[in-house]
N, C-alpha and C positions, 0 to 999 in steps of 0.2 A: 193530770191537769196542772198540778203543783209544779212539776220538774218544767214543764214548756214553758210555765211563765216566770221562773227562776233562769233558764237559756233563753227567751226574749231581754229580760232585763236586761242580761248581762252582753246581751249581742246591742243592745240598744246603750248601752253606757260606755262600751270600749272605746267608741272615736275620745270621748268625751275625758276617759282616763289616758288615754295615749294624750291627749294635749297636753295633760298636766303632769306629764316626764319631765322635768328640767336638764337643760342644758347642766355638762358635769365637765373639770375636768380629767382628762386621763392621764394616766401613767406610764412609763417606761421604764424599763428596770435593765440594768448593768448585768447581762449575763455570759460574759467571759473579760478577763483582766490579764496582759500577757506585758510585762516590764511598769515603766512610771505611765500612769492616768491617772486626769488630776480632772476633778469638777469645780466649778463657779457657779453658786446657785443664786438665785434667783433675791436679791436685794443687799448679797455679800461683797465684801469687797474682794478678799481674798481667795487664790485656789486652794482646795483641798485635792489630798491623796484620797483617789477614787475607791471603794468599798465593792465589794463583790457581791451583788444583788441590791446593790442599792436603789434606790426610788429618782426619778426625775422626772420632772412636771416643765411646762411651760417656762420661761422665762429662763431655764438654767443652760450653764454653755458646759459642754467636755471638749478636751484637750487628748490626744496623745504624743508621748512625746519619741524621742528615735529609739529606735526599734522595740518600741512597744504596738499593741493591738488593742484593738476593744470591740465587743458586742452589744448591741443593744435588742432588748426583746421587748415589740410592742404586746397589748392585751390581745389582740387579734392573731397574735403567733408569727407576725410580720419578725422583720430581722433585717438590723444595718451594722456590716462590719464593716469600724474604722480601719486604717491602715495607720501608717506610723508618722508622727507631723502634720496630724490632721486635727483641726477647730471646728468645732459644728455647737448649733447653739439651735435647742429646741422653741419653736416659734409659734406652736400650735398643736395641744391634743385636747380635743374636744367629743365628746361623744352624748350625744341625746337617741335614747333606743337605738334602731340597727345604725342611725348613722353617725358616720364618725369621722372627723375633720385629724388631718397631721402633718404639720408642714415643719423643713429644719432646713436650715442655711449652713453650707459648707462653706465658711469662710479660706480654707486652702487644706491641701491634702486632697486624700480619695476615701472614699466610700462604695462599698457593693451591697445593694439591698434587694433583699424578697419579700413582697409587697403581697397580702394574702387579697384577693378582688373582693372590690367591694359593694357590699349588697344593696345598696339603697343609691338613685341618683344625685341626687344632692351629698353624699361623700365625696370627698377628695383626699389624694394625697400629694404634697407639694415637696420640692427643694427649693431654695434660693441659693441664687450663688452671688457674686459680686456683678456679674454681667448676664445672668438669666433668672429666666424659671422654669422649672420642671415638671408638669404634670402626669400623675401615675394613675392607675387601676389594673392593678393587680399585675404586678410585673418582678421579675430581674433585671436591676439596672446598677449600672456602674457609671459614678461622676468624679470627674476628677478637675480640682481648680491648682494652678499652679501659683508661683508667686507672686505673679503679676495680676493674676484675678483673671486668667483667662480660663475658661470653662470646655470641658472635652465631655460627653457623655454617648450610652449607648445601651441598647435592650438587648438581654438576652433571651428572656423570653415575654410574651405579650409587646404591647405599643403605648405613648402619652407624645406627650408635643413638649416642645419648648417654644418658650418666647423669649422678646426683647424687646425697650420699649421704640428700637429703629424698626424691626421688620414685624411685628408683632410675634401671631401665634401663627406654629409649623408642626404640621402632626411629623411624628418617631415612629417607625416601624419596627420590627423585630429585624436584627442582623442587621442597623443601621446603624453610625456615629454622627452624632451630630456635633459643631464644635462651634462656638462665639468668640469672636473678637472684641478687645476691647471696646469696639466701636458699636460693639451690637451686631456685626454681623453676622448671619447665622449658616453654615457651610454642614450641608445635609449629602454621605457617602452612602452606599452601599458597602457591604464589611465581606470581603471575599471570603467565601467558607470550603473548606479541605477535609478529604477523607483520611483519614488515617491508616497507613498500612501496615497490614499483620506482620509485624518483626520477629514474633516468638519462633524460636528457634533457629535465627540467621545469628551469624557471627557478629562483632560489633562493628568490624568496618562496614560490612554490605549492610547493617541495620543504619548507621548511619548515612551511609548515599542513600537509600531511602528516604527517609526523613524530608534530606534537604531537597530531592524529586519530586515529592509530593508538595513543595512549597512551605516547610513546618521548621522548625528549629530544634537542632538537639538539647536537651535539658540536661538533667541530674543524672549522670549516671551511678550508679552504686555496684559495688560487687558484695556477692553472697558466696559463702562454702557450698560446694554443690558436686553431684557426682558426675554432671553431663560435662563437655571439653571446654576449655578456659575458656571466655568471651562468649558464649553462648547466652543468647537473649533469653532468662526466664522468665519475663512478664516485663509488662509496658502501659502507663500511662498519658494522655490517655489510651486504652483497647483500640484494637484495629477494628476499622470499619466505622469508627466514630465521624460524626462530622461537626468539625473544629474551625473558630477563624484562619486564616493565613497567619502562618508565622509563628502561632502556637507553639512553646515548649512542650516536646515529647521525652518524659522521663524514662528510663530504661532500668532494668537490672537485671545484671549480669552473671555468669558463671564462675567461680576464682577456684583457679586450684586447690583443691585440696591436698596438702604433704603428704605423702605416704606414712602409715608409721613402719617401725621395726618390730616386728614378733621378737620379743626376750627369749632370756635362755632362762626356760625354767624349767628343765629337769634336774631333779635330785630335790626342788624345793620341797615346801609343806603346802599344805592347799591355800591355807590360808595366804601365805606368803605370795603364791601365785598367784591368786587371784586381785591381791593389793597389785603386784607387777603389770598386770595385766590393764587395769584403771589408768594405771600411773602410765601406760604405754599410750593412751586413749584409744584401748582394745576394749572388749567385752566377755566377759565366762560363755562360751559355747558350754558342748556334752561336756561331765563332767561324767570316766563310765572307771567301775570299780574292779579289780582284777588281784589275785591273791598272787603276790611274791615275796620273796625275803629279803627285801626291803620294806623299812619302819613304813606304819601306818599312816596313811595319810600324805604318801611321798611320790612326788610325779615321776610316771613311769616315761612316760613318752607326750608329746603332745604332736597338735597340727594348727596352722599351720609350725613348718621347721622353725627353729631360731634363726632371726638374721633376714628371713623373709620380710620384703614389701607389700604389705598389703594395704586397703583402703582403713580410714578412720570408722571406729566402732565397727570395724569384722571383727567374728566370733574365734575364739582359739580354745579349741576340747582340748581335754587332759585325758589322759589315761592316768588312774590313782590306785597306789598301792593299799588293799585290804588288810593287809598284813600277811603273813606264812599262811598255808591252812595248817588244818588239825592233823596232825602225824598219828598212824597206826603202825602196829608191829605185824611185819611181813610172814604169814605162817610156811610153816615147814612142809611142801608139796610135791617132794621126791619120792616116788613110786605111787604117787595115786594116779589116779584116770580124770580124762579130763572133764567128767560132769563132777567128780568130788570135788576138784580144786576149784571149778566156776563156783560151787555152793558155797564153799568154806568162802574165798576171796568175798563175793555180794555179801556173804552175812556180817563182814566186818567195814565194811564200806569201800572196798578195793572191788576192779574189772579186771578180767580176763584178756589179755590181748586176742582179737580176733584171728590173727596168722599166728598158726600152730606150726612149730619149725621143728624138724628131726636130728637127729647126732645119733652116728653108730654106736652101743653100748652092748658088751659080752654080761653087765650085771642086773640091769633092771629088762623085768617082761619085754616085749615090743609091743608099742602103746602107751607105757606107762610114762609116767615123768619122770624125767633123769637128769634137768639139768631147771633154772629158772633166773630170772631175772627182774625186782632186787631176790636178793639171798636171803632164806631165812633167817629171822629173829633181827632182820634192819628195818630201819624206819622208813615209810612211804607215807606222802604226801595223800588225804584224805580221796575217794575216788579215782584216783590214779592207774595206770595197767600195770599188768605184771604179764611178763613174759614169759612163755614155756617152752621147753624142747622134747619131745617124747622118743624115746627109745625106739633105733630101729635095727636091724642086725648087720653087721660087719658086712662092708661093700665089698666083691672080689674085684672089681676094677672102681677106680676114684674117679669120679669126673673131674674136669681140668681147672684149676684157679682159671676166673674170667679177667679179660680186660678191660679197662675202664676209660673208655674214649670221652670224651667234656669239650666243647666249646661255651662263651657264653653268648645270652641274644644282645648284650650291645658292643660290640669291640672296643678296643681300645684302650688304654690305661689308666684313663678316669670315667668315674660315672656320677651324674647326679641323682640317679634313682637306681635302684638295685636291682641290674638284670637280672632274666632268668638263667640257669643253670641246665644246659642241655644236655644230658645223660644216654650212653649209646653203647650197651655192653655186649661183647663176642666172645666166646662165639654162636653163633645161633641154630647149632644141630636140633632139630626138634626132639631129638631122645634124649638128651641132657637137660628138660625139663623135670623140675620146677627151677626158675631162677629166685632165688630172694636178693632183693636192694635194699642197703637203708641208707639215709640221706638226714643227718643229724638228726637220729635216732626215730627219724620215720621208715616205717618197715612198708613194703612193696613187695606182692608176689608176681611172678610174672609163670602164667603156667605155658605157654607159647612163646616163640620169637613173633616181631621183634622186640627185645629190651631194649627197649628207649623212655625216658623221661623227663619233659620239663620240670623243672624243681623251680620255685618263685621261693629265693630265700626270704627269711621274717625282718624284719628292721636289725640292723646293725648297729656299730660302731664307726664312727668315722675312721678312714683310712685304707688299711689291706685286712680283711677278714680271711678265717679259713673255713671251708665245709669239707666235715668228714663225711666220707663216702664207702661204703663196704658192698662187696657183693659177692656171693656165691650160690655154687647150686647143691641142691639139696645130696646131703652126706659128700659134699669137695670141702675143700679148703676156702679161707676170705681172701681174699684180694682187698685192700683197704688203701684210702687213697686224700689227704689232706688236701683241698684244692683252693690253692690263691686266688680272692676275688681280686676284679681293679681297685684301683683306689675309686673308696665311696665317697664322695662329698657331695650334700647337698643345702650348703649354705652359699650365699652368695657373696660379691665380695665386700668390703668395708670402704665408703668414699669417709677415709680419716680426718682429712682438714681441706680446703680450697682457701688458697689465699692470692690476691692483689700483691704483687713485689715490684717494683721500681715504673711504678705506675700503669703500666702495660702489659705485665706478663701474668699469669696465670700459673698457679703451680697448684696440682693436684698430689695429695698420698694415700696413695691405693693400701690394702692390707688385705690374704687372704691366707689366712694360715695353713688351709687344708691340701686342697691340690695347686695352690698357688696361683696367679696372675697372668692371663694369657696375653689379652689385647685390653688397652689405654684408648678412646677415641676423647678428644676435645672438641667439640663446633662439628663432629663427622671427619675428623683427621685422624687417623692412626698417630701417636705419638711414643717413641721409643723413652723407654726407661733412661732415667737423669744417673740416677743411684737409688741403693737399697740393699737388703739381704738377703741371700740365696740358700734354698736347702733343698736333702737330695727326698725326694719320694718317686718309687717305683724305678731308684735306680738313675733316675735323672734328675738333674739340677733346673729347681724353678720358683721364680722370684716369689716369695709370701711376703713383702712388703716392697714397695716402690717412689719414687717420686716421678712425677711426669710433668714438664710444665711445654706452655705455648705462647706467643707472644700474640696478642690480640691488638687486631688493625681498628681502630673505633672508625666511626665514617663524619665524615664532617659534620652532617646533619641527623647524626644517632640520638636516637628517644633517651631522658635520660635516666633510665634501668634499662639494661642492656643483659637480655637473659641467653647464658653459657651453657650451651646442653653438654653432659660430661657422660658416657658409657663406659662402662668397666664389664669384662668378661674372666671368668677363671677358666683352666685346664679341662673343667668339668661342664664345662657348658653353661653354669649359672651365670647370668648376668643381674644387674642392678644400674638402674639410668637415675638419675638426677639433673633438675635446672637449678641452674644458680642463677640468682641476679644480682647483678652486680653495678655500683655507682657510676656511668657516664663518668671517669677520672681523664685528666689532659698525659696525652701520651707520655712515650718516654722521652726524656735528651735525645737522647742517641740514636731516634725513630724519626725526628723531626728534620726534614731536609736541607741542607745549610744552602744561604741564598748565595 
C-alpha cells in the first residue's frame, strides 16, 4: 500500500517538477582545428587563436581563415563543419529538458551541418544569413553566402524551409537548392541525381569516358604500386552504383608500375651476406635448403631465381647453402671377399655398396670374388658414399666389341638458356652381347637388352661450354670413353647498361651480355643495328657482348609530356630482358626541324 502511494505522489508531482526546469544555456565545443581559427567571445574586443575543444556559448563569433577548417560539436551530437574564410557567430543555444533552441549566422563562407532530429515540437534549429533564414529538424545541410551576401543552400538528407522578408516562408526538400537574391528572391531547383559507374578494373581512359557519360566529373586521381597492368582502376570514390548529385567529383586510384628488380649474383657469398643482398635488391629470403660440399660453411651454392633475372618486387630467391665437407672415412680393403662380406664391412663404417655389380676377366682371384674396387683401399670417402665393385670372372675366349657412342642433344643449336637433355644411343645392339653397362658422369646404368638408349638431364653447370664424360662397354670388352661438348650454357639475360637523351632527340641505348653475347636491339619495336662495341669469339663465332644502339625519336606535336621508350634486348641464347624508359617531352633536334 506504501509503494502505490509513494508512484501516486510521484506521478502526481512530475508535471509540477518539469515546470520548474529552467531555461539553460548550452554549449558547443571546438572539435577539430585544421590551419589559423580564431574566436571572438562574447563581450571581447579582440580575436583569439582558437583552442581545441574549447567551449562557445551564445554571443561568441568563429572565424577561419584560408585554408584552414573547423568543426563544431553540439550536446546532441549534431556537427557544423566550417570550410575556409568562413564567419559564423553563434545566436542561440538554449536548452530547457528535451527541448532545445540553436540558431548561427553565417556571415560569408560555407558550412555542412548534420543536424541530429529533434525530439520535442517547440525545438528548432536555425541559420541566418545576411539575406535569409534557414530552418532545420534533423537534417544534412550545406549553406553557402558569398561576398556579396548572397545565399546558396541545399539538403542532403531530411527537409526545412527558407525564408525572406520579400517572399516569406518556402519549405526545402531533400535533393533541392535553394538560392536568395540580394532582393530576397527565393529560387527553389530540383538537384539532378547520377548513378555512379562500376570503374573497377577498366583502364583509365575508358574509366574516365565513363565518368563524363554518366554526367560526373573526374576528380583526384592517384597511383599506387600494384601487381595488376599500369592504369588499371583499383577502387573508386564515390563506389559504383552510388547515386550522386550531377557533376560530382569521382576520385579514382590507379595501378602504377611496378620496376622489376634484378636477382644478384650471390653465389659464392656467405648467407649472411646474401641475405643483406637480397633486402638491399627489394627481394625477399625464400628456402634456404642445406647440402654438404667442399665449400666453407655457410657459402651459396646455387640459388633461383638466376642472377640477372627480372623478377616482380619482394619475389622470394632460395639458396642452396654449403654445410660444409661431410665426415670422411677410410675405405676398407675388399679384394677377394664376396659380396655379402664387403656390403657388411662397407654399412658398418658408414659407407654403401653400389648396387651394379660389374665383372673383369681375372686368372687370380675365385670367380665371384672381388678383384678390383672403386675408391681404392686405405683413401678417404665421403661419409655414406658408394663404393664400387668388380668381381672376378674367367678369361673370355672371344672379347665383345668396344661399343659406339652416338649423342645428339634435345635443344639444338649453339646456345642454350637451360641445359638440355643429353640423348645417348649406343651400338651395337646384338642381343648376345648383353649386359651393356653406361656411365654418364659417373652415374652407372646397366642395360641387360637392346635398346641402349638414354636421356641424361645434366645437373646445373657452369656458364659457357661444359663437357660430360661418357663411358660404355659390355660386360668383360673394352670402354669406349667419350668427352662431349655441351652448347654454350647461358642463362642470364642481357644488361640495359645506360639509356641516354643526346642532342635532344636521339636515344642511345648500351646493351652488355658477356655470355653468349647480343643478338637483337629493338627501340619503339624497331630492329636497330649495332653503332659500335666489342666483339668475342664463343663457340667459334664472333658475337657482340657489348654494344651501343641508338635511334632518333620523332616526338608529335601534341606528345604527353613523359613520353615512355619501350627498349627490348635479346642474347644468342634466347634470354631476353624489356624495359620502359620515360623520358622528358625535350624540343627536337636542329637538324630535325624543317627549314621554312
Amino acid at each position: 500500500m506504501k509503494k502505490w502511494l509513494v508512484v501516486l505522489c510521484v506521478g502526481f508531482l512530475c508535471p509540477y517538477l518539469w515546470a520548474e526546469i529552467r531555461e539553460k544555456k548550452g554549449e558547443i565545443t571546438i572539435s577539430y582545428i585544421e590551419g589559423e581559427v580564431e574566436t571572438l567571445l562574447s563581450g571581447k574586443k579582440d580575436w583569439e587563436k582558437a583552442k581545441l575543444y574549447q567551449k562557445l556559448t551564445m554571443g561568441d563569433r568563429i572565424r577561419t581563415k584560408f585554408s584552414s577548417k573547423a568543426e563544431l560539436k553540439l550536446s546532441d551530437g549534431s556537427t557544423i563543419n566550417m570550410s575556409e574564410n568562413s564567419i559564423m557567430d553563434i545566436t542561440e543555444l538554449l536548452e530547457k529538458g528535451l527541448t532545445r533552441k540553436s540558431g548561427f549566422k553565417l556571415w560569408m563562407g560555407g558550412i555542412k551541418a548534420r543536424f541530429e532530429r529533434l525530439k520535442t515540437k517547440d525545438s528548432e534549429a536555425k541559420f541566418y544569413t545576411p539575406t535569409a533564414v534557414m530552418g532545420l529538424r534533423g537534417t544534412t545541410v550545406w549553406l553557402l553566402v558569398d561576398w556579396e551576401g548572397k545565399t546558396r543552400c541545399g539538403f542532403k538528407e531530411g527537409r526545412g524551409y527558407i525564408y525572406s522578408d520579400k517572399e516569406g516562408e518556402k519549405p526545402v526538400n531533400e535533393n533541392e537548392e535553394a538560392s536568395v537574391s540580394l532582393e530576397g528572391d527565393i529560387t527553389i531547383k530540383t538537384l539532378e541525381m547520377k548513378t555512379v559507374p562500376n570503374l573497377m578494373g577498366k583502364m583509365l581512359d575508358e574509366a574516365k569516358n565513363d565518368i563524363i557519360a554518366a554526367g560526373l566529373k573526374v576528380g583526384e586521381i592517384r597511383a599506387e604500386e600494384s601487381d595488376k597492368p599500369k592504369d588499371e582502376v583499383l577502387s573508386q570514390y564515390p563506389v559504383g552504383g552510388s547515386e550522386v548529385l550531377a557533376n560530382t567529383s569521382v576520385n579514382l586510384v590507379i595501378a602504377l608500375e611496378i620496376p622489376p628488380c634484378i636477382v644478384p649474383d650471390l653465389i659464392g657469398m656467405q648467407r649472411a651476406d646474401a641475405k643483406k643482398a637480397i633486402m638491399e635488391a627489394g627481394l625477399t629470403l625464400g628456402m634456404v635448403i642445406e647440402q654438404t660440399s667442399t665449400k666453407p660453411k655457410d657459402e651459396v651454392l646455387r640459388q633461383r631465381p638466376n642472377p640477372g633475372t627480372e623478377v616482380k618486387k619482394e619475389s622470394p630467391v632460395d639458396l642452396l647453402i654449403s654445410s660444409g665437407p661431410p665426415p670422411k672415412v677410410i675405405v676398407p680393403d675388399l679384394i677377394g671377399r664376396s659380396i655379402e662380406e664387403a656390403k657388411a664391412m662397407l654399412e658398418g663404417i658408414g659407407l654403401k655398396l653400389s648396387e651394379i655389380i660389374l665383372k673383369k676377366e681375372s686368372a687370380m682371384i675365385a670367380e665371384g670374388r672381388i678383384v678390383d674396387q672403386n675408391p681404392s683401399a686405405d683413401s678417404e670417402a665421403d661419409l655414406g658414399s658408394f663404393v664400387q665393385v668388380w668381381t672376378a670372372i674367367s678369361p673370355l675366349a672371344v672379347k665383345p666389341p668396344i661399343p659406339t657412342i652416338g649423342y645428339l642433344f634435345s635443344i639444338p643449336g649453339l646456345f642454350v638458356s637451360e641445359i638440355p637433355y643429353l640423348i645417348l644411343n649406343i651400338t651395337p645392339t646384338t642381343p648376345g652381347l648383353s649386359p651393356l653397362f653406361l656411365s654418364v658422369m659417373e652415374r652407372l646404368t646397366r642395360f641387360d637388352n637392346p635398346p641402349y638408349t638414354l636421356n641424361f638431364k645434366p645437373p646445373v653447370m657452369s656458364m659457357g661450354v661444359n663437357k660430360i664424360n661418357v663411358s660404355a662397354w659390355f660386360e668383360g670388352g673394352d670402354k669406349a670413353s667419350l668427352a662431349i661438348e655441351t652448347p654454350y650454357y647461358d642463362s642470364l639475360p642481357p644488361k640495359i647498361v645506360s639509356v641516354k637523351i643526346v642532342k635532344g632527340s636521339i636515344i642511345r641505348v648500351v646493351v652488355e651480355d658477356k655470355e653468349s653475347g647480343i643478338k637483337n636491339v629493338k627501340i619503339d619495336g624497331e630492329s636497330i643495328p649495332v653503332t659500335e662495341g666489342i666483339q668475342e669469339e664463343r663457340k667459334e663465332i664472333s658475337v657482340w657482348t657489348r654494344g651501343t644502339y641508338q635511334k632518333t625519336i620523332i616526338i608529335a606535336k601534341h606528345a604527353p609530356a613523359i613520353i615512355p621508350i619501350r627498349i627490348e634486348v635479346e642474347d644468342n641464347a634466347g634470354n631476353k630482358r624489356q624495359r620502359t624508359e620515360r623520358i622528358p617531352d625535350l624540343p627536337p633536334s636542329p637538324d630535325l626541324i624543317p627549314k621554312q
